[in-house]
C-alpha positions in Angstrom: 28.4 55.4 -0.3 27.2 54.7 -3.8 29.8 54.6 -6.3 29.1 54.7 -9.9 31.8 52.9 -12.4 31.1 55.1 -15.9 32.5 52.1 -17.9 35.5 53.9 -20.7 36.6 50.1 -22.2 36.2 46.6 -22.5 38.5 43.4 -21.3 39.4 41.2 -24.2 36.4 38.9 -24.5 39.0 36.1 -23.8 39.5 37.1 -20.4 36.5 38.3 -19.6 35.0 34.7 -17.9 38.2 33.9 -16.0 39.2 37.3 -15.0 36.0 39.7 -15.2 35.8 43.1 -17.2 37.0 46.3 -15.8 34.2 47.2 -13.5 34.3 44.1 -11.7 38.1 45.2 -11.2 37.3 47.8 -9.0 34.8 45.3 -7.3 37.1 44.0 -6.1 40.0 46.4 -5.2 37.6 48.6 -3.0 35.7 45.9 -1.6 34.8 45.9 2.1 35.6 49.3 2.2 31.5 50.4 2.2 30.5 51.0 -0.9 28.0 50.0 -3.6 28.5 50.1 -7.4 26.1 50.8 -10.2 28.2 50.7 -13.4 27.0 52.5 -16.6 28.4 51.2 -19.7 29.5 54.9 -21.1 31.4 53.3 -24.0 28.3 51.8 -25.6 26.8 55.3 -25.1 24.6 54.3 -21.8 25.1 58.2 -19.4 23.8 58.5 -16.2 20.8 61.0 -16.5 22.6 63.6 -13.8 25.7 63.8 -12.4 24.0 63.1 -8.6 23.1 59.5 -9.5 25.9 58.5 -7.6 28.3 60.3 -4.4 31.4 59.6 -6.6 32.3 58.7 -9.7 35.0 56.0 -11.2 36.1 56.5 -15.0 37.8 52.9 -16.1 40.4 52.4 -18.5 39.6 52.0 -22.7 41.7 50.7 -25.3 40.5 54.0 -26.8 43.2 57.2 -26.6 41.4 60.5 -25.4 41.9 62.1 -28.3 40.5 60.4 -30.5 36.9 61.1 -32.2 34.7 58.4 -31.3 30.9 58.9 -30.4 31.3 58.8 -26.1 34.0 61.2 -25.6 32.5 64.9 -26.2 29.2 64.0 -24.0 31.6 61.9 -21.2 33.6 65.0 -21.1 30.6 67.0 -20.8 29.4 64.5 -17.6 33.2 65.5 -16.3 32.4 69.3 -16.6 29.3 69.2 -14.7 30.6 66.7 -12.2 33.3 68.7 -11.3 31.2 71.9 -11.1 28.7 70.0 -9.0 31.0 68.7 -6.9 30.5 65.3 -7.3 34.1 63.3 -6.6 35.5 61.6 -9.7 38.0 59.1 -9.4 39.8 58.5 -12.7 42.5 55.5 -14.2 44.4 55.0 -16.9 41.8 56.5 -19.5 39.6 58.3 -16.9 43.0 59.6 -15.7 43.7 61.0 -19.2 40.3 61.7 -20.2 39.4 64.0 -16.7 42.6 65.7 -17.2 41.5 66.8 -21.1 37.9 67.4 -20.3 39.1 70.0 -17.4 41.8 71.7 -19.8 44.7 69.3 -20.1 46.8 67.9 -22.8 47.3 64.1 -23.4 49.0 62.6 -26.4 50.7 59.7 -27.9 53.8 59.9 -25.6 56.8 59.9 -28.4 59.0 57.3 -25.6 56.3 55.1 -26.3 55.3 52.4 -23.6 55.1 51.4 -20.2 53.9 47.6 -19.2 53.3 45.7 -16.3 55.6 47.1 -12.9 56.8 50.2 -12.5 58.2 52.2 -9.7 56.5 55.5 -8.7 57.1 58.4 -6.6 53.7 59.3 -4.7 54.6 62.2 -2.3 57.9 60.7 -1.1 55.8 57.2 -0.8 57.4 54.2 -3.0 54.6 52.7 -4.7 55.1 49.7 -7.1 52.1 49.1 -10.0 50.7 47.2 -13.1 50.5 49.5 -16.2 49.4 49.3 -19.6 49.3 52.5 -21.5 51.1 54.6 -24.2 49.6 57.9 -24.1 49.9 60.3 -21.3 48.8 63.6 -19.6 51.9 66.1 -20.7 50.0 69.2 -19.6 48.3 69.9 -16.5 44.6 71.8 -16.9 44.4 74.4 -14.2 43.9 73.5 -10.5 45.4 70.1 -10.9 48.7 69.3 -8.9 51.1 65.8 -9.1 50.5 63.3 -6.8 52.7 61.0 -8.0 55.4 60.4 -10.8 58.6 58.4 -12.0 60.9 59.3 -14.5 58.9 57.4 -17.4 55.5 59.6 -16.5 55.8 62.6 -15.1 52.1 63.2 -14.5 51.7 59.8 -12.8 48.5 60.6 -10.5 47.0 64.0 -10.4 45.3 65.9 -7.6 42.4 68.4 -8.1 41.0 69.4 -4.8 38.7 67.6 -3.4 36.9 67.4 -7.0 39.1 64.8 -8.8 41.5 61.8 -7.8 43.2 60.5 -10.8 45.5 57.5 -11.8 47.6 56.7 -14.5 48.7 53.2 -13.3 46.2 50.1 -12.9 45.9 49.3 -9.3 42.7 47.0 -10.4 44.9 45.0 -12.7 47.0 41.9 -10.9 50.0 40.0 -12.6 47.5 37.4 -14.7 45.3 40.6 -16.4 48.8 41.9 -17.2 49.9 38.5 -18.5 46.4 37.9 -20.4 46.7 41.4 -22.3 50.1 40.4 -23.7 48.8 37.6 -24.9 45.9 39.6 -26.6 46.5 42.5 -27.2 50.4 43.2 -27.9 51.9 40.9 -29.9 53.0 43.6 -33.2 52.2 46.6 -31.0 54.3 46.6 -27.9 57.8 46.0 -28.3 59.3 42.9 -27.3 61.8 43.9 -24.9 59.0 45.9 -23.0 56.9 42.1 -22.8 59.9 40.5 -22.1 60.8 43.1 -18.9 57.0 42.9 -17.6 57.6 39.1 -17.8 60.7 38.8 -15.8 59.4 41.2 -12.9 56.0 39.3 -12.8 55.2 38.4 -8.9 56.9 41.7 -7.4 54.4 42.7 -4.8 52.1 45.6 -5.7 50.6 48.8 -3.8 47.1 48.0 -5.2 45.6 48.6 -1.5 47.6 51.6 -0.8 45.9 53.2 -3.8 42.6 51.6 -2.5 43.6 52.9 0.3 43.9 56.4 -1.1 40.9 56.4 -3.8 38.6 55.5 -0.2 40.1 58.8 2.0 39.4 60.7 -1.0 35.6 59.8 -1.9 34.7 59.7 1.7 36.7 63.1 3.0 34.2 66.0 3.9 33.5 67.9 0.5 34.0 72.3 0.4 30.9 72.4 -2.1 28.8 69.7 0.3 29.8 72.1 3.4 28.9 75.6 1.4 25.5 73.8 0.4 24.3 72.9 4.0 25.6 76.6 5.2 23.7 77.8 2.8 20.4 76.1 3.8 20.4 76.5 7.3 
């Protein structure tokens, strides 16, 4: 199955040679599990010409909120749209969490209780799932046809489910204890507050459910599709 990784952010270039940027992330999470990747950088403005260049799609984190007017966003949610009305799986994290959910009718924002770093708990359907995170903003309103997959008290719109259209995460399965580690050496000294660094510091090294989320993102590319169905009905 031929996954392609539509590329929302960058690593720090510090951590890029030792640690890898975000598509060779999921590289690695979902590797073994039968698929190919062709990433296209969408950030840097490089789309996929149609939305059938791949059988699924992954939207990566960005430093970037969803919000916010920079030149990739309008024509990335655009590529959601028609996705979505093609029938072409999307898996979204972090960012392509948030930025699916807007593109389809949601709501994200600068969340006003401000931050969650490095493990958190979550609630996915009565399943205890423990993750890295990095983000401030979040989905506070659902667009229609999306339901909660998953949630803690902190972020209520944890993981969202739309069908068999869209999978979406707010945590990092991808990222491990030393990304988390390198991006508070980067990228939150003077941003995050202290006590938050010094909390994802002291549970560094708790085991995390990366490959039970693998586990999910792969049931839900690879589960028969109602618009693949309807489409070989209809030609027969």
């Amino acid at each position: 199955m031929r996954i392609g990784i539509l590329q929302c952010g960058q690593s720090p270039d510090q951590l890029k040679q030792t640690l890898g940027d975000y598509p060779d992330m999921f590289v690695r999470l979902l590797a073994g599990r039968g698929f190919t990747f062709r990433t296209w950088h969408v950030e840097a403005m490089i789309f996929p010409d149609q939305v059938t260049e791949a059988d699924g799609w992954l939207l990566t984190g960005s430093r970037h909120g969803a919000y916010e007017d920079h030149p990739f966003i309008a024509p990335l949610e655009e590529f959601i749209r028609r996705a979505h009305d093609a029938g072409v799986p999307m898996v979204g994290i972090c960012f392509g969490h948030q930025i699916i959910a807007q593109a389809l009718g949601g709501t994200v924002v600068k969340h006003p209780d401000g931050w969650a770093v490095g493990t958190q708990d979550y609630d996915f359907g009565g399943q205890p799932v423990r993750l890295n995170a990095w983000h401030q903003d979040q989905v506070v309103a659902l667009p229609p046809g999306a339901e909660v997959a998953g949630r803690n008290a902190f972020c209520q719109n944890a993981a969202l489910i739309y069908g068999d259209r869209a999978y979406t995460v707010q945590a990092h399965p991808e990222f491990d204890d030393a990304f988390v580690q390198g991006l508070m050496d980067t990228r939150a000294k003077g941003v995050v507050p202290d006590a938050l660094l010094d909390g994802a510091a002291a549970r560094m090294g708790e085991h995390k459910g990366a490959d039970l989320i693998a586990d999910r993102i792969e049931a839900f590319f690879k589960q028969p599709r109602a618009l693949a169905r309807q489409d070989a009905q209809g030609a027969a």
